[in-house]
Backbone as numpy.savetxt, mean C-alpha at the origin, in Angstrom:
# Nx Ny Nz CAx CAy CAz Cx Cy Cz
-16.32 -7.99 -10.81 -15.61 -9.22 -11.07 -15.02 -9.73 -9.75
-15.61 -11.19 -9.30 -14.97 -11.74 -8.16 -13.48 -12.45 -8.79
-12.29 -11.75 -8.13 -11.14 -12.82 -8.83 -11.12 -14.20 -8.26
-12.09 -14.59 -6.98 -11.70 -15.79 -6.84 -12.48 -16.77 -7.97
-13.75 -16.02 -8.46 -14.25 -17.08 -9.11 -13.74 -17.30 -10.65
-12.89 -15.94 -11.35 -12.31 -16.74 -12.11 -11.07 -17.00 -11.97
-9.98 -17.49 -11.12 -9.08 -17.80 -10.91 -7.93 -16.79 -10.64
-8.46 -15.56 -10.65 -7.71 -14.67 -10.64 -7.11 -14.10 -9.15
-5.72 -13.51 -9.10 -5.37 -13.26 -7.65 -6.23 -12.15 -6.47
-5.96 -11.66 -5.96 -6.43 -10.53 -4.94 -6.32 -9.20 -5.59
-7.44 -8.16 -5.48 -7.49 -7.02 -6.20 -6.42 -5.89 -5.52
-5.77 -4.88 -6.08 -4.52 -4.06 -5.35 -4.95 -2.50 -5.55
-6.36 -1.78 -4.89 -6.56 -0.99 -5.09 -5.17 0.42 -4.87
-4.86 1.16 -5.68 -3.63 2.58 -5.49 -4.41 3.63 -6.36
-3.67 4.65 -6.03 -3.98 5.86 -6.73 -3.09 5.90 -7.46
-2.34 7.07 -8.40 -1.40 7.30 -9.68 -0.31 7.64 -9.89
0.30 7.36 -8.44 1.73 7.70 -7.86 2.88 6.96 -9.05
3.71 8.12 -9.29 4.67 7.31 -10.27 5.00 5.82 -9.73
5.63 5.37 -8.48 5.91 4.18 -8.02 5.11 3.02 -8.61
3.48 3.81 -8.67 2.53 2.79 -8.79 2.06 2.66 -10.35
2.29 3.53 -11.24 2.29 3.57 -12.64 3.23 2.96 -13.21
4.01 2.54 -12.88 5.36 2.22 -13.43 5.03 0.99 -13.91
5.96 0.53 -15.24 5.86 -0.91 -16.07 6.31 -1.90 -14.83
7.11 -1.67 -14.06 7.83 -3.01 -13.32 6.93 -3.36 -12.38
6.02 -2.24 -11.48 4.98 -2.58 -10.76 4.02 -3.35 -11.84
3.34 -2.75 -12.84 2.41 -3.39 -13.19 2.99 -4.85 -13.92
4.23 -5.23 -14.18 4.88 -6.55 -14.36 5.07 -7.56 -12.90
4.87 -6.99 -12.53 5.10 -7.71 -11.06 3.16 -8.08 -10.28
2.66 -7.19 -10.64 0.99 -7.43 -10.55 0.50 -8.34 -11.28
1.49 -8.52 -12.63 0.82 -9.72 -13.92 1.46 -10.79 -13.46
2.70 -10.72 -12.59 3.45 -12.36 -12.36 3.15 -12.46 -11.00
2.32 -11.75 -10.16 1.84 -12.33 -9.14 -0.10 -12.63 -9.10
-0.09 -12.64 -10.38 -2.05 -12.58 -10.73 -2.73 -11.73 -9.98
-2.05 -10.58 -9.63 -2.79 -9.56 -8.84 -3.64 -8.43 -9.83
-4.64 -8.16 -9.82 -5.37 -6.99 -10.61 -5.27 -6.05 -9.71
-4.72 -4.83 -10.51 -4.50 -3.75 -10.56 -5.74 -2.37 -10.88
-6.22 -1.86 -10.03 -7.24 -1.27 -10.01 -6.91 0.06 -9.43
-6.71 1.21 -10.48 -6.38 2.54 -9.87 -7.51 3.05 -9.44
-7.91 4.03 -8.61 -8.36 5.10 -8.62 -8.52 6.20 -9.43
-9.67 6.58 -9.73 -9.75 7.94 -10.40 -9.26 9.20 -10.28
-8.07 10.08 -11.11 -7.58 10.81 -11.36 -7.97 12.14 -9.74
-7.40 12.40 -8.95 -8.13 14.00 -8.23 -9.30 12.96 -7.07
-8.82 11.79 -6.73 -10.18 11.55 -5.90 -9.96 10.61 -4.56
-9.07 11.02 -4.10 -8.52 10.39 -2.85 -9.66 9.46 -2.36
-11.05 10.41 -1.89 -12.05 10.01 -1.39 -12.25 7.86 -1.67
-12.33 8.27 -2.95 -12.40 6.79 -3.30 -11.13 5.28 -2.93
-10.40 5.93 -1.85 -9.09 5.27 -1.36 -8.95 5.30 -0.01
-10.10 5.98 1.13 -10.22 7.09 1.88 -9.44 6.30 3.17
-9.93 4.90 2.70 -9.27 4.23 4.14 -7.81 4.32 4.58
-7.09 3.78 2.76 -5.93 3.37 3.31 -5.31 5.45 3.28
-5.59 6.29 2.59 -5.33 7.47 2.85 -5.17 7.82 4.05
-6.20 7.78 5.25 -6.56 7.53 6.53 -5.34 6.88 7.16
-4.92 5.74 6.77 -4.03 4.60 7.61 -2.11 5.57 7.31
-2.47 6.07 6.36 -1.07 6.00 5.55 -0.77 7.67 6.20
-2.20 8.60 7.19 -2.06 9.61 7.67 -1.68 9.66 8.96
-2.04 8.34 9.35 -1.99 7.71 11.00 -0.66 6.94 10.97
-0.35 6.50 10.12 1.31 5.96 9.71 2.31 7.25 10.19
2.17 8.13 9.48 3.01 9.34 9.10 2.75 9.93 10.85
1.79 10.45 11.44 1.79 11.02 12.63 2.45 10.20 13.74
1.81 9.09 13.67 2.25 7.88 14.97 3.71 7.89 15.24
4.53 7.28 13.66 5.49 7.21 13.74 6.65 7.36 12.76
6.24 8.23 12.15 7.35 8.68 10.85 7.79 10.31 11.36
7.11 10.66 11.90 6.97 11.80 12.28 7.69 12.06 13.57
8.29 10.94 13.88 8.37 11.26 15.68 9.71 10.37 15.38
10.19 10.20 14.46 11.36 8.74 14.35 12.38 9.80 13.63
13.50 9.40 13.92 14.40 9.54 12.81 15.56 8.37 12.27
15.59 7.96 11.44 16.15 6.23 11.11 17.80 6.53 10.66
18.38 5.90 11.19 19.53 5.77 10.28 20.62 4.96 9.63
19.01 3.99 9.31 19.51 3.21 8.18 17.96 2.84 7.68
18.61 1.96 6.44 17.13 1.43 6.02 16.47 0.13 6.62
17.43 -0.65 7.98 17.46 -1.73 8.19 16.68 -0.95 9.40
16.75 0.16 10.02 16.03 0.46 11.15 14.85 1.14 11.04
14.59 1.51 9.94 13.22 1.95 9.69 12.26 0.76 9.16
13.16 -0.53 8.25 12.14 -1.65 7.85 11.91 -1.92 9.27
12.66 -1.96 10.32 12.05 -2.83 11.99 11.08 -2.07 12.32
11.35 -0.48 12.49 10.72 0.27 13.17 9.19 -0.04 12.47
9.05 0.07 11.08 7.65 0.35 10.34 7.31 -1.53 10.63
8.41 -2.20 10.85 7.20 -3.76 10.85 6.76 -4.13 12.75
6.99 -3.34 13.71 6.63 -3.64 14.54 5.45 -2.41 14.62
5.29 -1.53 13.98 3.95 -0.59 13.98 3.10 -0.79 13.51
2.96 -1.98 12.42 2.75 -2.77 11.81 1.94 -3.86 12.79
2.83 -4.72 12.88 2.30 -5.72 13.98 1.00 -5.11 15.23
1.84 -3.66 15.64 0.67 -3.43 16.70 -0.67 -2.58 15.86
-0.16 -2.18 15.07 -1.68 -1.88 14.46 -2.39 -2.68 13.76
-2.30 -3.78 13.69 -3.03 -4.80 12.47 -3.47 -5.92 14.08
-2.64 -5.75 15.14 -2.77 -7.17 16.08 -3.02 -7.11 17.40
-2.93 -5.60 17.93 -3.59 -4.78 19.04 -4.59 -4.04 19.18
């Protein structure tokens, strides 16, 4: 199913993380027309990229930081951000 051709938003591939099971996420996927598309139960493989990104997240700079606040870790993670999506 292409969502652009039936009017539908951008697809939000996750795996089965409580965060991502949760009613308020999947209420927030229905009021932003986003389809919601888990992954199969035990199968990372099928996610492998962002698994990959979210391993290179954690080494680069979660790992090497210590924050102390939540206002310095949203900066810290949106300028790692910036250089990995724009460098």
């Amino acid at each position: 199913m292409n969502p652009k051709e039936n009017g539908v938003g951008p697809v939000i591939r996750t795996d089965n993380g409580p965060q991502i099971v949760s009613h308020v996420f999947e209420e927030e996927c229905g009021a932003l027309q986003f389809i919601h598309e888990r992954i199969p139960l035990k199968c990372p493989n099928k996610n492998a990229h962002i698994e990959s990104y979210h391993s290179q997240l954690e080494r680069d700079l979660l790992m090497k930081s210590e924050f102390a606040s939540f206002e310095e870790a949203y900066d810290a993670l949106d300028r790692y951000l910036e250089f990995y999506n724009n460098r």
